[in-house]
C-alpha positions in Angstrom: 213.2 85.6 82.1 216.9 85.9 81.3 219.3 87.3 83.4 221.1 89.0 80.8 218.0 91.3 80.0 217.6 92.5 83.4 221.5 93.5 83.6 221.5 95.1 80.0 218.1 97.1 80.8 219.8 98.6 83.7 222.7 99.7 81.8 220.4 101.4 78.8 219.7 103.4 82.1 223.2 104.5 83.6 226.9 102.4 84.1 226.6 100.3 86.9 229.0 98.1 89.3 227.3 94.7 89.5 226.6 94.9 92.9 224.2 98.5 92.3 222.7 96.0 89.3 221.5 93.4 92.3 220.6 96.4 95.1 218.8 98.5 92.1 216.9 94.9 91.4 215.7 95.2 95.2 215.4 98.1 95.4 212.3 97.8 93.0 211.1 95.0 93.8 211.9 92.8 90.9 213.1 89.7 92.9 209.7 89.3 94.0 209.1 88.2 90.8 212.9 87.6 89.3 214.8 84.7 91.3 218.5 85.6 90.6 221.3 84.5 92.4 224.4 86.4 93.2 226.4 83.7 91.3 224.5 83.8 88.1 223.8 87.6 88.0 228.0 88.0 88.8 228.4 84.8 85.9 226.0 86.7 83.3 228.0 90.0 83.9 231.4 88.1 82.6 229.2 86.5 79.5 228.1 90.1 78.8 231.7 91.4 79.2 233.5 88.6 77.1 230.7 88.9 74.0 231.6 92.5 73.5 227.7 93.4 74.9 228.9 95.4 78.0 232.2 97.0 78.7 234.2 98.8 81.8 233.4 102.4 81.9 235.8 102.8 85.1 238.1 100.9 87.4 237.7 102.2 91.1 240.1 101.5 93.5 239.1 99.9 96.9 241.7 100.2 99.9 242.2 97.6 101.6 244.3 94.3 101.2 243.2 91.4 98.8 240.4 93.7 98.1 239.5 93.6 94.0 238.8 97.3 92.1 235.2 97.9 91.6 234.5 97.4 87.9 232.1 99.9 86.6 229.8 98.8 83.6 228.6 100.3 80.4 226.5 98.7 77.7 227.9 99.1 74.3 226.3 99.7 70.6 226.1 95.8 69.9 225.0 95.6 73.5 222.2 98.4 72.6 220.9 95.6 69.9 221.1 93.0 71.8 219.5 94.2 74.3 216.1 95.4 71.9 216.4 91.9 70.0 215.8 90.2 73.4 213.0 92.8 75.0 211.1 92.3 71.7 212.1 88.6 72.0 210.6 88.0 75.6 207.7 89.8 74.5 206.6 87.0 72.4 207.0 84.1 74.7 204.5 81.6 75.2 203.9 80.6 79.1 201.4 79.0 81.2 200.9 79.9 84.6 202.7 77.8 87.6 202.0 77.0 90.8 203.3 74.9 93.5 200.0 73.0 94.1 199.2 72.0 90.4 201.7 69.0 90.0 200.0 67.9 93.2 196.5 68.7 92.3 195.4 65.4 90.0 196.6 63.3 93.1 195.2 65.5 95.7 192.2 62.6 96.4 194.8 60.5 97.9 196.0 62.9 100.4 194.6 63.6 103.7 192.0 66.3 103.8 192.9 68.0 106.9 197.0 68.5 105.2 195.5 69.8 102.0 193.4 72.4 103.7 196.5 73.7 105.8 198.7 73.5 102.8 196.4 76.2 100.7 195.5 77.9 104.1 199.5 78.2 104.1 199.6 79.1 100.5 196.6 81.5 101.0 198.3 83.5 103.7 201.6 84.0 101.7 199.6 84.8 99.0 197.8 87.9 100.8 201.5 89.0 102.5 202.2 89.4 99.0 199.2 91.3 98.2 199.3 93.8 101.0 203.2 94.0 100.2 202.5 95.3 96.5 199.7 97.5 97.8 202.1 99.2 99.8 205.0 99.0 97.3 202.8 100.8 94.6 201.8 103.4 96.9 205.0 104.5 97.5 207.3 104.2 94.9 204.2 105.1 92.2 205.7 108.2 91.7 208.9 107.2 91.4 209.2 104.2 89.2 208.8 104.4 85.5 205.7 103.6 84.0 207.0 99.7 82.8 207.7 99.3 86.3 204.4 100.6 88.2 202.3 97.9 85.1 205.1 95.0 86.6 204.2 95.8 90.3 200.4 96.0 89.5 200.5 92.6 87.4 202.2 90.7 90.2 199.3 91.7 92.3 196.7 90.6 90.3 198.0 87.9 89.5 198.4 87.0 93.1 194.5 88.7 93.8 193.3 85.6 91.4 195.7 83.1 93.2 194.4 83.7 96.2 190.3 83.2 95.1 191.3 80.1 93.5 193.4 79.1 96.4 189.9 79.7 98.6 188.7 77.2 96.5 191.2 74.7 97.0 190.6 75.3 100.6 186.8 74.8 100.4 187.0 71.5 98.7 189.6 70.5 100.9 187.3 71.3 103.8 183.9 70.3 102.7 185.6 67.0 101.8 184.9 67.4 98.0 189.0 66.6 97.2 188.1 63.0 97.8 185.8 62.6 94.6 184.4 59.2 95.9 182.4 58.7 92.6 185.3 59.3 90.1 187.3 56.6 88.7 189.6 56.4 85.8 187.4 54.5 83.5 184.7 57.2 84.2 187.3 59.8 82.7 187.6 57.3 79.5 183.9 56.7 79.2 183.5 61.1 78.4 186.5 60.6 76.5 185.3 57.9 74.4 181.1 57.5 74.5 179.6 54.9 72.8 178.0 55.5 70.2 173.8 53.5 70.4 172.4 52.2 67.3 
């Protein structure tokens, strides 16, 4: 997800200072699913800025010392463009699903039970926080978001509804003991791969 859609999306809205760009992110719960960082969302502002996409609608003056004006924001036409070439853009990307435990998962057999089990209990908690957070979230800003917004919230939480049943999975193996796969060895894997053919 780039950094530069987010900011330029906001602006098709109204001008905005940076800072409101980050808050209004918050505010709607976007970083839930949208890890920016201060530096990068501050760093694509001045890319937008010096490629002509985004411009300063106003300069206000803040008192104080050393203190820099706050630079208000507007998107401009070739901004406008931009902006629909990458919405349309992102629309067609390509992307598997990640989660933390999946690197770890073919090598989970050589783990100890007991840590697996209160890694995904771990995971599995977080992962209903998250649920209960977006069930709350929805409920109150429904109303208020716009329609894009509401289907963003609602796919993070089913997303994280079918995290969490496979997590319980996870955990079940972990605990029944099933992880360990005694019978499985690598040359079973190459024997389905490759059978024999009989004559």
């Amino acid at each position: 997800m780039s950094v530069k859609l987010l900011i330029l999306g906001l602006l098709m809205e109204q001008d905005r200072h940076p800072y409101e760009i980050r808050q209004t992110i918050k505010d709607r719960n976007w970083h839930v699913t949208f890890r920016i960082r201060d530096g990068s969302l501050y760093y694509a502002v001045d890319q937008l800025r010096d490629d002509g996409l985004i411009e300063a609608s106003e300069i206000v003056p803040v008192p104080g010392e050393n203190r820099p004006d706050k630079t208000i924001y507007r998107i401009t036409d070739k901004g406008k463009n931009e902006f629909l070439g990458m919405l349309y853009g992102q629309m067609e990307e390509k992307q598997f699903p990640y989660h933390p435990l999946f690197p770890t998962l073919p090598f989970v057999r050589h783990g100890d039970p007991e840590k697996v089990a209160e890694a995904a209990s771990r995971q599995i908690a977080a992962c209903e926080a998250r649920i209960e957070r977006m069930k709350a979230v929805i409920q109150l800003k429904e109303e208020a978001l716009p329609r894009g917004s509401i289907h963003l919230l609602r796919g993070i939480l089913r997303f994280s509804e079918a995290e969490r049943d496979w997590l319980k999975d996870v955990l079940a193996d972990a605990e029944s003991g099933a992880l360990k796969d005694a019978c499985w060895t690598p040359d079973r894997l190459l024997e389905l791969m490759n059978p024999k053919k009989t004559t």
